[in-house]
VEXZA-561873 format. One record per residue (C-alpha): x, y, z; residue in one letter. Coordinates in nm, 4 decimals. Example, Ala and Ser with C-alpha at 12.3 -4.5 7.8 and 13.67 -1.06 7.14 Angstrom:
<sites>
xx | yy | zz | type
1.2300 | -0.4500 | 0.7800 | a .
1.3670 | -0.1060 | 0.7140 | s .
</sites>
This chain:
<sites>
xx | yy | zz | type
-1.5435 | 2.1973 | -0.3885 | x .
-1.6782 | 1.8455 | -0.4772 | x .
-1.6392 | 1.6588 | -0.1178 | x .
-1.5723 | 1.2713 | -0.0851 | x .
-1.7642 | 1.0794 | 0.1667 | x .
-1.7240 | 0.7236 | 0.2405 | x .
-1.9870 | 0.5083 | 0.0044 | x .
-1.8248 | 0.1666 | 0.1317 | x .
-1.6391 | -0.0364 | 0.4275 | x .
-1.4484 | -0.3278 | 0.3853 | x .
-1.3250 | -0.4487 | 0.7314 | x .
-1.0356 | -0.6150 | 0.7752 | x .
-1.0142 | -0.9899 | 0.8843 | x .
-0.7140 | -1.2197 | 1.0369 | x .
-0.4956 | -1.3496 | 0.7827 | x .
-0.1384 | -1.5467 | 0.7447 | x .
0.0660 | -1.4971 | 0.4965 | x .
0.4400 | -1.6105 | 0.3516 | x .
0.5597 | -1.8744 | 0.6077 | x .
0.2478 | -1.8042 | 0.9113 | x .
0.2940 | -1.4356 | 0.9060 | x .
-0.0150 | -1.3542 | 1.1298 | x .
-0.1763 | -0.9724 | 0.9853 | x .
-0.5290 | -0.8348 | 0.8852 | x .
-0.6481 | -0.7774 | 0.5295 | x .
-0.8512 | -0.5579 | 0.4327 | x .
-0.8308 | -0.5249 | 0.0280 | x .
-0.8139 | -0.8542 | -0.1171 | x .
-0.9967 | -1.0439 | 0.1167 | x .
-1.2087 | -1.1455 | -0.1737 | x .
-1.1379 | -1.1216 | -0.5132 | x .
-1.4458 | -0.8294 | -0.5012 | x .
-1.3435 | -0.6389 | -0.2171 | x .
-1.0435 | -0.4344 | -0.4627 | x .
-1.0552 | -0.0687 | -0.5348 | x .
-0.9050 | -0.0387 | -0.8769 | x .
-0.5805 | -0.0016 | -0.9027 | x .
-0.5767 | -0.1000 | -0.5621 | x .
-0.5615 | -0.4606 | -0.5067 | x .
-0.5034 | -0.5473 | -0.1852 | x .
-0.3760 | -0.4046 | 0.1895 | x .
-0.2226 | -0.5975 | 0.4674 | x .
-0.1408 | -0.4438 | 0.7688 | x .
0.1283 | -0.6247 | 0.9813 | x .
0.1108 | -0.5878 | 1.3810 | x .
0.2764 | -0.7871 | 1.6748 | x .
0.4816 | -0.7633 | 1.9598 | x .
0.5079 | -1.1444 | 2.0020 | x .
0.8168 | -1.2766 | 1.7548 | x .
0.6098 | -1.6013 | 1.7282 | x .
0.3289 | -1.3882 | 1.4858 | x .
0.6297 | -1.2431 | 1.2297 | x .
0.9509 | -1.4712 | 1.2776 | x .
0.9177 | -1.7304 | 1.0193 | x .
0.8280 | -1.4209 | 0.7741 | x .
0.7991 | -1.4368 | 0.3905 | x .
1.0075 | -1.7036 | 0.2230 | x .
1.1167 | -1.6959 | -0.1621 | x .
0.7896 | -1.6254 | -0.3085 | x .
0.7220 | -1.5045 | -0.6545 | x .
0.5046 | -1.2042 | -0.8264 | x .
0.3971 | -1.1083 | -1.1701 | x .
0.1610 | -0.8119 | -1.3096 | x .
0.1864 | -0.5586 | -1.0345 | x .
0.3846 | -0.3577 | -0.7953 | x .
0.4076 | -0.3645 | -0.4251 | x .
0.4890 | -0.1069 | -0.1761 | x .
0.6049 | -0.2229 | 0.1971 | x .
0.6067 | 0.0501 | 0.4465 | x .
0.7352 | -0.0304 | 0.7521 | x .
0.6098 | 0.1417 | 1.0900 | x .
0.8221 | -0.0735 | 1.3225 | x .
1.0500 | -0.3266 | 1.2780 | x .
1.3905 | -0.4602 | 1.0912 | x .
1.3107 | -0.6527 | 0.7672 | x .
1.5466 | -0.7598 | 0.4930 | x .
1.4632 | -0.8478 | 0.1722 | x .
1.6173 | -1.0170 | -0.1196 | x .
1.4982 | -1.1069 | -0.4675 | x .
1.5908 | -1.2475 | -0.8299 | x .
1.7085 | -0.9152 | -0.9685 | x .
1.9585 | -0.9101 | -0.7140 | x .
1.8817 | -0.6298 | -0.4700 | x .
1.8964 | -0.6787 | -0.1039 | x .
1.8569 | -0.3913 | 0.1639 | x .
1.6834 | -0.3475 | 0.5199 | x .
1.4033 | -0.1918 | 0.5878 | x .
1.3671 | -0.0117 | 0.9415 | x .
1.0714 | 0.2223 | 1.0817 | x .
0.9554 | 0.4707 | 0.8258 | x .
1.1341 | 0.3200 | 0.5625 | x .
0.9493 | 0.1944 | 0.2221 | x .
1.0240 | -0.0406 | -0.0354 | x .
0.8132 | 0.0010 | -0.4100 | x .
0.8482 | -0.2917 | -0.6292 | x .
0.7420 | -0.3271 | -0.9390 | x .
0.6858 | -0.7127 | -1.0444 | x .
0.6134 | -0.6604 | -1.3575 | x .
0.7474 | -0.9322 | -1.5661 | x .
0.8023 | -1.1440 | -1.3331 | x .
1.0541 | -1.1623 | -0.9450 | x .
1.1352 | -1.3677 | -0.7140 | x .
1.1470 | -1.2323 | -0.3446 | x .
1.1773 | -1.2890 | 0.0205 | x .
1.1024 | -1.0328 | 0.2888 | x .
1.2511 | -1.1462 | 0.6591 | x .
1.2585 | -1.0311 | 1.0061 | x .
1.5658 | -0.9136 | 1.1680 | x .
1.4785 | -0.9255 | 1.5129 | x .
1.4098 | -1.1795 | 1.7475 | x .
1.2004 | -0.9538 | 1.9725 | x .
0.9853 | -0.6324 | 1.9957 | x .
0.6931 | -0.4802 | 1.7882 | x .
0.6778 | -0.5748 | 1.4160 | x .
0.4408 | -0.3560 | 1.2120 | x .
0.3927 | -0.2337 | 0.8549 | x .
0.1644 | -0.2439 | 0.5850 | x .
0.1488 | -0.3915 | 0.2416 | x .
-0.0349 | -0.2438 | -0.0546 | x .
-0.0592 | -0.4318 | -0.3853 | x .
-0.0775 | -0.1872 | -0.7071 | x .
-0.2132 | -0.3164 | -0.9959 | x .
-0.0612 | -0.2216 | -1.3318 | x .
-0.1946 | -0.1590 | -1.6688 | x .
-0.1657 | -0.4823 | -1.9358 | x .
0.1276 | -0.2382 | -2.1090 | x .
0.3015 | -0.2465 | -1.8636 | x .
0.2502 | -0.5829 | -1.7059 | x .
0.5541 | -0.7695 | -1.9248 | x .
0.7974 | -0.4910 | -1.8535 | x .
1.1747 | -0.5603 | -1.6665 | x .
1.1018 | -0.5788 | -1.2611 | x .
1.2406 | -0.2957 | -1.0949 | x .
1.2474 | -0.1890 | -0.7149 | x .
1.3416 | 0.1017 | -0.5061 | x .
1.4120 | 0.1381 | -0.1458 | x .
1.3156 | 0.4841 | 0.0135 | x .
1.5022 | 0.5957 | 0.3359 | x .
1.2406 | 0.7401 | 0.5852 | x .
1.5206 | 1.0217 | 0.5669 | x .
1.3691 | 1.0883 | 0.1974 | x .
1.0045 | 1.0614 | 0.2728 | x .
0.9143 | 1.4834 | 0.3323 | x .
0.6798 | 1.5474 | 0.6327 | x .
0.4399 | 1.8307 | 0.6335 | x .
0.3442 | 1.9871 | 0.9602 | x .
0.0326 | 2.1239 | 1.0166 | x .
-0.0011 | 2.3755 | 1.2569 | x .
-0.2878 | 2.2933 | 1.5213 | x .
-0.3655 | 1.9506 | 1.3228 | x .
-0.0826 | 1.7038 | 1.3253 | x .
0.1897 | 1.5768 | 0.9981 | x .
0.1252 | 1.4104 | 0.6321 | x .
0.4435 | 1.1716 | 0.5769 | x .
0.4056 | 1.1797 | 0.1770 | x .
0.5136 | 0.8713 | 0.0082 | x .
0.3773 | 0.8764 | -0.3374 | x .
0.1909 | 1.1759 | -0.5166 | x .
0.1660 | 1.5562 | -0.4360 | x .
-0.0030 | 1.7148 | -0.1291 | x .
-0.1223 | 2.0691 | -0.1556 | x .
-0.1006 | 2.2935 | 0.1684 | x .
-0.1532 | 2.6514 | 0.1228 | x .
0.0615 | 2.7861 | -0.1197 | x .
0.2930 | 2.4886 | -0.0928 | x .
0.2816 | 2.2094 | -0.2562 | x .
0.5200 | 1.9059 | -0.1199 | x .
0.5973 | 1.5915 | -0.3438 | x .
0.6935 | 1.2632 | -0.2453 | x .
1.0073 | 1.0425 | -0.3690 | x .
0.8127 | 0.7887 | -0.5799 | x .
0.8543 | 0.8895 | -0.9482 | x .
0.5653 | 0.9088 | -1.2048 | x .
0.3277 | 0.6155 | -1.2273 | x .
0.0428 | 0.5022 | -1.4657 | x .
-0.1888 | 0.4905 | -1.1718 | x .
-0.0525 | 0.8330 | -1.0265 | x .
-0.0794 | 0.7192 | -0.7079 | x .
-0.1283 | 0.9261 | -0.3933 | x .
0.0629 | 0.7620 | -0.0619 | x .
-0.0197 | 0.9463 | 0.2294 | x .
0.0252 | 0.8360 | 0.6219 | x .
-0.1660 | 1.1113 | 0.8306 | x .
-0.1408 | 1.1762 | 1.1952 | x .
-0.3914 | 1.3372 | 1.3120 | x .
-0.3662 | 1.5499 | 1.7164 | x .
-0.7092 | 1.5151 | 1.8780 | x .
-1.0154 | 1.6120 | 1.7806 | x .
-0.8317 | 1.8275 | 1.5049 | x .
-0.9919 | 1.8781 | 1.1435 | x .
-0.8685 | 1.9304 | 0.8185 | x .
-0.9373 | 1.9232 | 0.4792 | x .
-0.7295 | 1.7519 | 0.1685 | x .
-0.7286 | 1.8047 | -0.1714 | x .
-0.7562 | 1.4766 | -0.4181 | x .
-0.7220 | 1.4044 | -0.7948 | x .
-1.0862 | 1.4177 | -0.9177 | x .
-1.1299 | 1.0898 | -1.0711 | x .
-0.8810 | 0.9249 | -0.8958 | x .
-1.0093 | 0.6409 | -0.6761 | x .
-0.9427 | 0.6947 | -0.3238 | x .
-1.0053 | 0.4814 | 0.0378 | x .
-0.8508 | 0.5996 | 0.3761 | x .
-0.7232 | 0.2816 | 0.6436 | x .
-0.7560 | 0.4365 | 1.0002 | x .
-0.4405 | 0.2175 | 1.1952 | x .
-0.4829 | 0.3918 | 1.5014 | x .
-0.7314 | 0.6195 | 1.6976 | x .
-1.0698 | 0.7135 | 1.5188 | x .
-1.1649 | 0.9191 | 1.2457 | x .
-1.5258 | 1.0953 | 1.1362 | x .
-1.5041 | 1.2065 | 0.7215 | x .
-1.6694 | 1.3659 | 0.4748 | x .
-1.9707 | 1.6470 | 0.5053 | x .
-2.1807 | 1.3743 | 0.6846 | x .
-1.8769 | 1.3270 | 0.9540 | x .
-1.9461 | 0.9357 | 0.9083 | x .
-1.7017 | 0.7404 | 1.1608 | x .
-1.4185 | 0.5352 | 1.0427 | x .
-1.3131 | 0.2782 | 1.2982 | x .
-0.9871 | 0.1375 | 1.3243 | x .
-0.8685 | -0.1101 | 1.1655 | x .
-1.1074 | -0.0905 | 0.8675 | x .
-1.0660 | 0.0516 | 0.5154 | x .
-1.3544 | 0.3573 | 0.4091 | x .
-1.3680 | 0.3613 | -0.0028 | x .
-1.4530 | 0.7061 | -0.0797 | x .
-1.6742 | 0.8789 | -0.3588 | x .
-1.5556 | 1.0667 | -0.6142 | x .
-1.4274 | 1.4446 | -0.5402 | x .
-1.1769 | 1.7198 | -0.5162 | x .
-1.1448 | 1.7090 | -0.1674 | x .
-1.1523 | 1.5159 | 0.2119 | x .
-1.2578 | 1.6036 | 0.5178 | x .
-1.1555 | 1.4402 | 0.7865 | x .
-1.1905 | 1.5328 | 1.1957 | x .
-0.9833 | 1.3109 | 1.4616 | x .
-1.1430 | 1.1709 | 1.7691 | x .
-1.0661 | 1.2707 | 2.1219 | x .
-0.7626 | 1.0527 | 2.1014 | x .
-0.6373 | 1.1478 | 1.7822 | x .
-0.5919 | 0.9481 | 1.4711 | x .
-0.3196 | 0.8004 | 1.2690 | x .
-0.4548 | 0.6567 | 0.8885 | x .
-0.3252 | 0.5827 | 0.5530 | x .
-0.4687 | 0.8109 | 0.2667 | x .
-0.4200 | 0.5981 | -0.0832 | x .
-0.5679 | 0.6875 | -0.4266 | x .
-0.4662 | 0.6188 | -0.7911 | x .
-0.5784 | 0.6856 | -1.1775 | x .
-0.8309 | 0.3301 | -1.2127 | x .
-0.7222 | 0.1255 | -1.4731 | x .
-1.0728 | 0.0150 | -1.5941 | x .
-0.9225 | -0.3242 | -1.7128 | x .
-0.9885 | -0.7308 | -1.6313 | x .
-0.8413 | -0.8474 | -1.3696 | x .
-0.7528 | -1.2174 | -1.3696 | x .
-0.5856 | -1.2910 | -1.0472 | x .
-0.3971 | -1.6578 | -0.9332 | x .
-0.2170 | -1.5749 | -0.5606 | x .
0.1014 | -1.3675 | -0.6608 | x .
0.0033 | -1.3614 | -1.0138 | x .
-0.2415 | -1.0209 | -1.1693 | x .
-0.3179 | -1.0386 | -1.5133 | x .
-0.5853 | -0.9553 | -1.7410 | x .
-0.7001 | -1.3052 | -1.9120 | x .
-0.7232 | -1.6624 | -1.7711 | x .
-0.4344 | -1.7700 | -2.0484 | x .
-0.2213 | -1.4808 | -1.9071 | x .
-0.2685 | -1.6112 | -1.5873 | x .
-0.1868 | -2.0098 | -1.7118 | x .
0.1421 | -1.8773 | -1.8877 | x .
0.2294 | -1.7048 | -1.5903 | x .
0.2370 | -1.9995 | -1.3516 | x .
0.3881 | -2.2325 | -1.6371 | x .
0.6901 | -1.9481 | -1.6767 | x .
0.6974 | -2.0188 | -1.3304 | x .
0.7366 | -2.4194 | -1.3191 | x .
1.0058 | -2.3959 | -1.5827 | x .
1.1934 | -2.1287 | -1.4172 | x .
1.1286 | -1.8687 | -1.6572 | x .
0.8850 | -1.6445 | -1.4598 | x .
1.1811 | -1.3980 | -1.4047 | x .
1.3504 | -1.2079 | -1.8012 | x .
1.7043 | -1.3338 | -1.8375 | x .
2.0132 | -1.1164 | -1.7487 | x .
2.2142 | -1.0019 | -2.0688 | x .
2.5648 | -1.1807 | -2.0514 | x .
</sites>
């Protein structure tokens, strides 16, 4: 076995976002701090309505996919193509821009916890022109692995290996191939998970504390760990137990030109994008 330690932090910092959204960002921070394909992770978490009411507006995207995973909360969205559905705890939405959409994402609830996460997958320059499509996943469809003396992996996206099982998640094949895991983690428990060699990976510990890899180096919450290349993780909860996202995906080893909620690979891609935009053509034409 060829184990993964963590070779980088990036902590996350206070953000807004869509209409004053308060969250933390981790990813995407800066324009370095990406993990390719992964371009950026927001984590959303408040129990005061004045940090998530206004929410996010009509907003637009081209040149990559996002996946909304909602811990907490009732959010609606709506967009161009469309689609409109609610997304409750456990739930998660994957959308791929692509071409180009048009999208709003608002709370439904004037009270209570709000919390989530938002990941931004990049996609390869193939695929960056394609039609926008979206799914939204039930946490009903989301399988859960138990653990036995350890805790459960809620797998989103990719395969996880356990034994002689293996368990797959609902999110179809990918470019990237990504791996979506949320871990939970009982205290002081250890265990050790398989990853695509190759694939780059980074772990985002949300609650509790985590130590990983063969040198046991401590995660703390709230900040992202990129990890080395390998085959597998190992990863040991603190006293109180730890709850983190697992994430990797194929890297894409391309330019990345990015302008806010436009990804693309040259500055003229980038220019076209926002000009599609102006003129209202940022989102393909329906056939009659």
């Amino acid at each position: 076995m060829n184990h993964r330690n963590i070779v980088s932090i990036i902590e996350s910092a206070p953000a807004s976002d869509g209409a004053g959204v308060k969250l933390r960002r981790s990813l995407g921070r800066a324009q370095d701090l990406r993990h390719d394909p992964f371009l950026m992770l927001d984590e959303f978490f408040s129990d005061n309505p004045d940090d998530y009411l206004a929410g996010f507006p009509a907003h637009p995207h081209r040149g990559f996919e996002t996946v909304t995973y909602m811990l907490d909360g009732h959010m609606r969205h709506e967009d161009s193509e469309g689609n409109r559905g609610d997304l409750g705890p456990g739930d998660v939405q994957w959308m791929t821009a692509a071409r180009g959409i048009i999208h709003s994402e608002m709370p439904q609830q004037t009270e209570g916890r709000m919390r989530g996460f938002q990941l931004w997958l990049n996609l390869p320059a193939a695929e960056k022109m394609q039609p926008a499509t979206y799914r939204d996943i039930p946490a009903s469809e989301i399988p859960i692995v138990e653990l036995a003396g350890v805790g459960t992996v809620r797998i989103i996206a990719g395969a996880f290996a356990h034994g002689t099982e293996r368990t797959t998640g609902p999110v179809g094949t990918r470019t990237t191939e990504p791996v979506f895991l949320d871990l939970r983690l009982d205290p002081a428990a250890g265990v050790q998970l398989p990853l695509p060699a190759g694939h780059n990976a980074f772990l985002y510990a949300y609650e509790g504390q985590v130590s990983v890899g063969e040198d046991r180096q401590l995660l703390p919450r709230r900040v992202a760990g990129l990890l080395s290349d390998g085959d597998v993780v190992s990863l040991a909860a603190g006293p109180d137990g730890a709850s983190l996202l697992l994430l990797a995906g194929r890297p894409l080893r391309e330019p990345v030109v990015q302008y806010g909620p436009f990804v693309m690979n040259t500055r003229e891609e980038i220019e076209r994008a926002v000009l599609d935009y102006q003129r209202g053509q940022l989102v393909a034409a329906r056939p009659a």
